[in-house]
N, C-alpha and C positions, 0 to 999 in steps of 0.2 A: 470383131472390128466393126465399127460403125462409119458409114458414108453418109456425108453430106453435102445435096447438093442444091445450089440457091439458085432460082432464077428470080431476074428483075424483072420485071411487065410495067408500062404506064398506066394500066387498067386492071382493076380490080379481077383476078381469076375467078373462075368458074369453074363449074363441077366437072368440062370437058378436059380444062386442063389439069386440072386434077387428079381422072382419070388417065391422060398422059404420063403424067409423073408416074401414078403407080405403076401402070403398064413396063416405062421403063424398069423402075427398081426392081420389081418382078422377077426380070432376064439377071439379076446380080444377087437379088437377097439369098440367104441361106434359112430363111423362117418367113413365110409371106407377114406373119402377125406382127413382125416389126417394122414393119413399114408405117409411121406415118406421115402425113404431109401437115404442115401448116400455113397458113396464109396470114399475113399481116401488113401492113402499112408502114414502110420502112421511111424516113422525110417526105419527098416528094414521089414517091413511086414506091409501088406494093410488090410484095416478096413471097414467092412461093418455098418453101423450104421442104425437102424429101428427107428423110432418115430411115435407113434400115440397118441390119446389119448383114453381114457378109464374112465368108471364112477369112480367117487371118491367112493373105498374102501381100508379098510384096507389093507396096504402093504405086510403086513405078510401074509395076505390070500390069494394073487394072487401071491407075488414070486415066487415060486416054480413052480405053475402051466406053470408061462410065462419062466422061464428056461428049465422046462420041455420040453415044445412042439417047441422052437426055437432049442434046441440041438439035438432032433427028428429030423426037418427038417434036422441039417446040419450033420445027422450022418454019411453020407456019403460021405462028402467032405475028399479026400485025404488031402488037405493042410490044415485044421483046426489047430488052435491054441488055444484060449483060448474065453470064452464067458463071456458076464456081463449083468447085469440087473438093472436099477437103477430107481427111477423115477423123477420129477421136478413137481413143484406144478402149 
């Protein structure tokens, strides 16, 4: 199973946050090597995007948790905007 999860930023990310993301994924992936991150320019505000994969469970059981500990990491990001969690089979 693959997770994905997006943060919005008003600001171009950086390698710290960067390293955040993976830091998170880390604590959920089941292969560190599929982790990775992209960053892109989404209209008006830039997008961080994580992908790893993770053992197949219950979706309901890990949401939360994987929202949890990603909006942890960027609790300190001044320019945060919005976060999401989804997954791909």
């Amino acid at each position: 199973m693959i997770a994905i999860v997006t943060i919005d930023l008003s600001n171009t990310p950086d390698r710290e946050k960067n390293s955040d993301m993976r830091r998170a994924a880390n604590e959920f992936s089941n292969d560190k090597k599929s982790i990775h991150i992209k960053k892109y320019k989404h209209k008006d505000f830039y997008r961080l995007e994580t992908r790893f994969s993770m053992k197949t469970v219950a979706q309901y059981k890990v949401v939360d948790q994987i929202f949890h500990d990603f909006e942890f990491a960027s609790d300190n990001y001044d320019d945060f905007l919005d976060i999401s969690v989804s997954f791909q089979k």
